[in-house]
N, C-alpha and C positions, 0 to 999 in steps of 0.2 A: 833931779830925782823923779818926778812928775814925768818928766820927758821919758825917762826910762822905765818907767809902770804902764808908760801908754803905748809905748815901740814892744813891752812885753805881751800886752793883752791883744793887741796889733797882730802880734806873731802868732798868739795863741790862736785868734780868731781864725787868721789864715791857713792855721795846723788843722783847723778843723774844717775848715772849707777845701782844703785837700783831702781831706779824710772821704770827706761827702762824696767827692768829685771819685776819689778811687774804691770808693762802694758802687758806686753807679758803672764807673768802668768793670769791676766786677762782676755786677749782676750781667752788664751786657757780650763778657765774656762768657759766661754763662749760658747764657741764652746761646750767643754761634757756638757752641758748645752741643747745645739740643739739637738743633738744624742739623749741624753734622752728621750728629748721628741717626737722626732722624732719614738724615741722605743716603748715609749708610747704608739703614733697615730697608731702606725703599730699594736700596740696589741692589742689595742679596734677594731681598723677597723678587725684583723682577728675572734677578739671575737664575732662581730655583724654579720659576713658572717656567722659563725656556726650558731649562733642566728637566723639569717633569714632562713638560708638554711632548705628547707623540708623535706630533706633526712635525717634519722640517718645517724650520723657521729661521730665516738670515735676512738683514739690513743690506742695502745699497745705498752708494752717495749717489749725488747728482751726475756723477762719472761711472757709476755700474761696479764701482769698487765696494768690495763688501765690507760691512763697516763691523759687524756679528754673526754669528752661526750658533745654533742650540747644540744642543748633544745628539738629538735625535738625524738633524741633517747631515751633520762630519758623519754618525755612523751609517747611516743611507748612501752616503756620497764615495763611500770612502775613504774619508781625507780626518785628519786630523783638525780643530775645530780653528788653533793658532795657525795652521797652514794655508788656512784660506781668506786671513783676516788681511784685505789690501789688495788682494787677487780682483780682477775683472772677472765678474761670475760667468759673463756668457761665453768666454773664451775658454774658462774652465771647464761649466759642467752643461754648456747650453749652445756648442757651435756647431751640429749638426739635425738635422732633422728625422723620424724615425724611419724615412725609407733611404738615409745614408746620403741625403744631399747635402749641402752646407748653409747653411742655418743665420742669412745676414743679420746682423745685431740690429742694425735698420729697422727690420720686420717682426723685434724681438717684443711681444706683449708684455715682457716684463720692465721691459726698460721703457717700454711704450708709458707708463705709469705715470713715472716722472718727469715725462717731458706732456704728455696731455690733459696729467691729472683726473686721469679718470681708473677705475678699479676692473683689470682684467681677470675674467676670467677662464683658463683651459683646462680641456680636460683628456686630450690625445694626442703628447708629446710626449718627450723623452727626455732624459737627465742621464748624463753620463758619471760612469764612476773615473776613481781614480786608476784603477787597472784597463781600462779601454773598453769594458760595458759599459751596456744602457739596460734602463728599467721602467715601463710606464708610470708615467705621475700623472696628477691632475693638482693644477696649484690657481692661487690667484694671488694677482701681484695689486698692493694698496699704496696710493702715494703717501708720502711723508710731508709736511709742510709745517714749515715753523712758525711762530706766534705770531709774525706776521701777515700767513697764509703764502707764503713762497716755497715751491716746491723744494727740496732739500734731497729727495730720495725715495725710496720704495723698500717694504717689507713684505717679505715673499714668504707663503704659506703653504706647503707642500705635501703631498701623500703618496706612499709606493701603491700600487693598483693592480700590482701583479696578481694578487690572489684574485681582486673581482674583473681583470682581464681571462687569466685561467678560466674562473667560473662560467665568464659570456662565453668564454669558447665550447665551455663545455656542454652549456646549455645548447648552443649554435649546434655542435654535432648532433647533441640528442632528438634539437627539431628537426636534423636534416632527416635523422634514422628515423625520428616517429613519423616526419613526411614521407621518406622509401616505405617503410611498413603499413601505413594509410594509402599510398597510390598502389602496394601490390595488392591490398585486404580490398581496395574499391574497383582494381581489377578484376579479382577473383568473384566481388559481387555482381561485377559486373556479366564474368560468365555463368553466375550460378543465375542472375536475371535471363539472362539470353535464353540457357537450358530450359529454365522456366518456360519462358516463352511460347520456345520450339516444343516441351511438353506441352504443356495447354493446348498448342496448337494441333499436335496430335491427338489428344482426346478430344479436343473438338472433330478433328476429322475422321475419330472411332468413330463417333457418335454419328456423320455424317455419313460412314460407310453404306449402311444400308438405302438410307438414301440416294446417293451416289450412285452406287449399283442399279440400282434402279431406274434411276435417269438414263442410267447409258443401256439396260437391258432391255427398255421398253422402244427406242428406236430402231435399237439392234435385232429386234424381234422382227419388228418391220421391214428393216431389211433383210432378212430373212425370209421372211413369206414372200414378199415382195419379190425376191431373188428367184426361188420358184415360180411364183406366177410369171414373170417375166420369159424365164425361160422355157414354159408351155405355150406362151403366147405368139415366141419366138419360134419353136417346133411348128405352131400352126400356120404359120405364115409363109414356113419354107414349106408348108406341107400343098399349100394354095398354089405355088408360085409352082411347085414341080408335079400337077398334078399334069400326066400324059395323054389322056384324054380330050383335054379341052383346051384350048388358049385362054389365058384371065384377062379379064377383065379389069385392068387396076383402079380406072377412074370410077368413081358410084360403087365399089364394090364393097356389099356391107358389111360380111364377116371381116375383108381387111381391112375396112374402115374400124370397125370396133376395135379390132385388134389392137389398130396403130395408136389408138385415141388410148386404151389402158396402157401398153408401151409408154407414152408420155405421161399418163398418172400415175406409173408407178417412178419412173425417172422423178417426177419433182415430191412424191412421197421420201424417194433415198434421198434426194439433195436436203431436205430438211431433217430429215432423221441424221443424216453424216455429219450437217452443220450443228446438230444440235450434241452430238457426239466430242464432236472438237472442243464445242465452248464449252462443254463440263470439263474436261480433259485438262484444257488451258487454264481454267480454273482453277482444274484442283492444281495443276503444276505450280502455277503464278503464286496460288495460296502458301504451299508447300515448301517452295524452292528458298533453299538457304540463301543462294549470290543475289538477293537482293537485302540481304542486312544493313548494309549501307546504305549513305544519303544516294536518295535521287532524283532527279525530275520527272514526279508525274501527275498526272490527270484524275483526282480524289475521285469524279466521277465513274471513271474505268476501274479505280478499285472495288465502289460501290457495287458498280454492276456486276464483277468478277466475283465477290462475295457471296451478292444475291444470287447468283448461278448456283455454287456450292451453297445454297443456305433453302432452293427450292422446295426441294422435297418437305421438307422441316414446316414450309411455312406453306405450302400449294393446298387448294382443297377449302380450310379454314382461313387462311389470314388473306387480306385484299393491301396489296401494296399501292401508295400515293409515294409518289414523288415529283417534287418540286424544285428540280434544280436550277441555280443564278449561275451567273456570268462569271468563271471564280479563273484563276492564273493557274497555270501550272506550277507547282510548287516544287521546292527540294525539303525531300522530308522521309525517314524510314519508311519505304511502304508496306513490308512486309509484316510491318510492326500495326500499321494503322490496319490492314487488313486484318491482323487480329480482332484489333479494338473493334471493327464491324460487324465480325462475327460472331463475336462476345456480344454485342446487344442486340441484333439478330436475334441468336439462340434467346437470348435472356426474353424479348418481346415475348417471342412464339411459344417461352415455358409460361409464361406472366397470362396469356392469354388461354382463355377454355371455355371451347365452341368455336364459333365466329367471331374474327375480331379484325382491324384494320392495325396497320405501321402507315406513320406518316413518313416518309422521309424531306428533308428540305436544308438545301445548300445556297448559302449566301457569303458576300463581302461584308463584314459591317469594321466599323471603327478600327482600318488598318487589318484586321485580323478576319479568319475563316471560322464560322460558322458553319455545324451539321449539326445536324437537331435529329435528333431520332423519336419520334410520339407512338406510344400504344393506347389499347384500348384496355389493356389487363386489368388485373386485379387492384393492381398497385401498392405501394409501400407505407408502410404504419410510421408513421412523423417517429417513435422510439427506436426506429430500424434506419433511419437514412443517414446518421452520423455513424454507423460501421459498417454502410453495404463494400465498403473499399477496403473493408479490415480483411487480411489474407483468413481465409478458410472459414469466412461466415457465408451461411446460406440459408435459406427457408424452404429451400425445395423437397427438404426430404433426403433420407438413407436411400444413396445409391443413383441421385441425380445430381449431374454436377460434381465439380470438387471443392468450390467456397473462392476458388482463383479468379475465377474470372473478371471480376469487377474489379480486385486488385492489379491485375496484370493491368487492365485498362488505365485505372489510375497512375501507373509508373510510366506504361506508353507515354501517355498524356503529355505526360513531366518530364518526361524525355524530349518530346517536343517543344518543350518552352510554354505549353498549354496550360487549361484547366478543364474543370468540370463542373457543369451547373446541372445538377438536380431538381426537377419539381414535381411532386406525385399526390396523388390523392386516392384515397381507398375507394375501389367501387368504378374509379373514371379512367382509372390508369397513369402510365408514368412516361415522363420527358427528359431524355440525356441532353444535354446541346455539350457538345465541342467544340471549346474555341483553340483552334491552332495559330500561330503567329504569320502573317504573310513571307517573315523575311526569316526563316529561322537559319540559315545560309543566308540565301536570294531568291527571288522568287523574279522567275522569267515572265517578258510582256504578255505573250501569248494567252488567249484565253480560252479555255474549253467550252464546246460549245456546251448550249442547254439545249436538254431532253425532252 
């Protein structure tokens, strides 16, 4: 009886000890219960990120086979998203290149990933569809590596770029048209500068007319008188020589001694009136003439002097010119332009000055570059006035002197030559241009001009 109350309680014990043991197995059914779906949540929530996400996005193995595709890449690709699951991607949508060469998988950045483990990135490639287009991407491909850090695969991250391919084109055309539109508007300035120019330059040579005139009427005069007298003197001589009465006397004889001797003072009176006729002439040609707008090889000092011809009258009488010319090359440089610029500070001296006054002139080499200095004795410039003597159509001279250009035109010269402009003036003492021109604005030949 005992034996069988104790095999019962025996039982009982171990009824409960199973009990225990299938609660416990319960609860931890339970639990992988939660994981699961735990696993679940996590796989729908990552299925619905691809789903959402804009960007193509697809998985590769360690074989280039695609292991996933969102929704967003099947409809970029056009393929259906189970159609490409097992596909080699670069054979699919990655075996050519975008000028139509063939695209070795070898050289493929995407596959490059997983085998170097490093994260590429491009951005001027091409991705084919499933109809035989292509459409620019920019993507970057990420290795994949599993928890024990061995590479596994590559997740590729993709964008169609057509719109901001489009755009850059568009932009591209626009610079090219706002560049045509810029190089005709800087051409057109460039001849409305020119006209400039060649104006200024003829009002400066208005201005110069009466001058001018004058230079060449007061030798011309001379030859003139000169041309009579010569030709009385020449009457007198044949009148000596034929006179029937007497035989002459030619050696010692004094009326045709005088004769002969005025004969030769009026000859070297025309030679210098004619030569002095040419050089205004040349002058004003040289000054004048358009075919030398272009670069050319010359001698600054031959322009200097060419100027000061045409700038005489203007400055004879009152101003005393100095000049001090160096050892300078012959240059390639607009001369027609720089002869402007001499005559513009010229005139400008000769209005600056009232009475008596002196221009220095002086030409040197200094640091690579040419130096011309131009110095007066004028009036000179008010420190409030010398940051826009270069402003087009400022003046101080007065209604009806000048046009305000001049100092401007100079300044663009200048700048035309690769140059600048140093100003120094003081009220009462007078004002200092210097020029500095570049030696090589071209090339500048060995040759040097001599000094004056």
């Amino acid at each position: 009886m005992k034996g069988q109350e104790k095999t019962k309680a025996q039982l009982i014990k171990e009824v409960n000890e199973l009990r225990k043991q299938l609660g416990k197995v319960r609860k931890e059914k339970g639990g992988f219960s939660e994981i699961k779906q735990g696993l679940e949540q996590l796989r729908r929530r990552n299925e619905l990120i691809l789903s959402s996400a804009g960007e193509g996005i697809y998985g590769l193995d360690k074989n280039g086979l695609t292991t996933f595709v969102n929704p967003a890449a099947a409809r970029m690709l056009g393929w259906r998203p189970e159609d490409l699951h097992g596909k080699p991607q670069h054979a699919v949508i990655h075996h050519t290149r975008p000028d139509g060469k063939p695209y070795p998988k070898e050289e493929c950045p995407i596959y490059a990933a997983f085998k170097d483990g490093k994260v590429h990135i491009v951005n001027n490639e091409v991705f084919w569809k499933k109809d035989g287009t292509n459409f620019p991407v920019e993507y970057t491909s990420t290795p994949i590596r599993n928890e024990r850090g061995r590479l596994e695969g590559a997740v590729v991250t993709f964008r169609d770029i057509t719109r901001r391919k489009l755009a850059e084109e568009a932009i591209r055309r626009a610079n090219e048209e706002l560049e045509r539109k810029v190089e005709i508007r800087t051409r057109e300035l460039r001849d409305k500068q020119a006209q400039l120019v060649q104006s200024e330059k003829m009002a400066s040579l208005g201005q110069l007319v009466a001058g001018v005139a004058h230079e060449i009427n007061t030798p011309l005069g001379a030859l003139i008188s000169n041309g009579d007298l010569f030709m009385r003197s020449v009457r007198k001589v044949k009148a000596i020589f034929s006179a029937p009465d007497k035989a002459v006397e030619v050696e010692g004889h004094p009326e045709l001694t005088r004769l002969l001797e005025n004969i030769e003072q009026l000859n070297t009176i025309n030679k210098t009136a004619t030569d002095r006729i040419m050089a205004v002439v040349n002058s004003l040609r040289n000054f004048a003439r358009l075919d030398m707008a272009e670069l050319a090889i010359v001698d600054i000092h031959q322009g200097l002097e060419n100027t000061l011809t045409l700038a005489h009258h203007e400055l004879k009488n009152c101003i005393e010119i100095h000049k001090d010319y160096g050892n300078i090359p012959l240059i390639k440089c607009y001369p027609n332009k720089l002869n402007q610029v001499f005559m513009n500070l010229f005139v400008n001296a000769s209005h600056a000055i009232h009475g008596q006054g002196e221009i220095f002139i002086k030409t040197r080499v200094r640091d690579g570059t040419i130096m011309i200095e131009f110095k007066d004795t004028g009036i000179g410039i008010a420190d409030e006035d010398l940051g826009r003597i270069f402003d087009p159509g400022f003046t101080k001279k007065g209604f009806g002197v000048g046009t305000g250009l001049g100092l401007s035109i100079v300044y663009q010269i200048i700048e035309d030559h690769k140059g600048k402009i140093e100003v120094e003036s003081e009220i009462g003492k007078g004002t200092v241009f210097r020029l500095i021109l570049p030696l090589n604005l071209e090339k500048s030949v060995g040759k040097k001009s001599s000094s004056s």
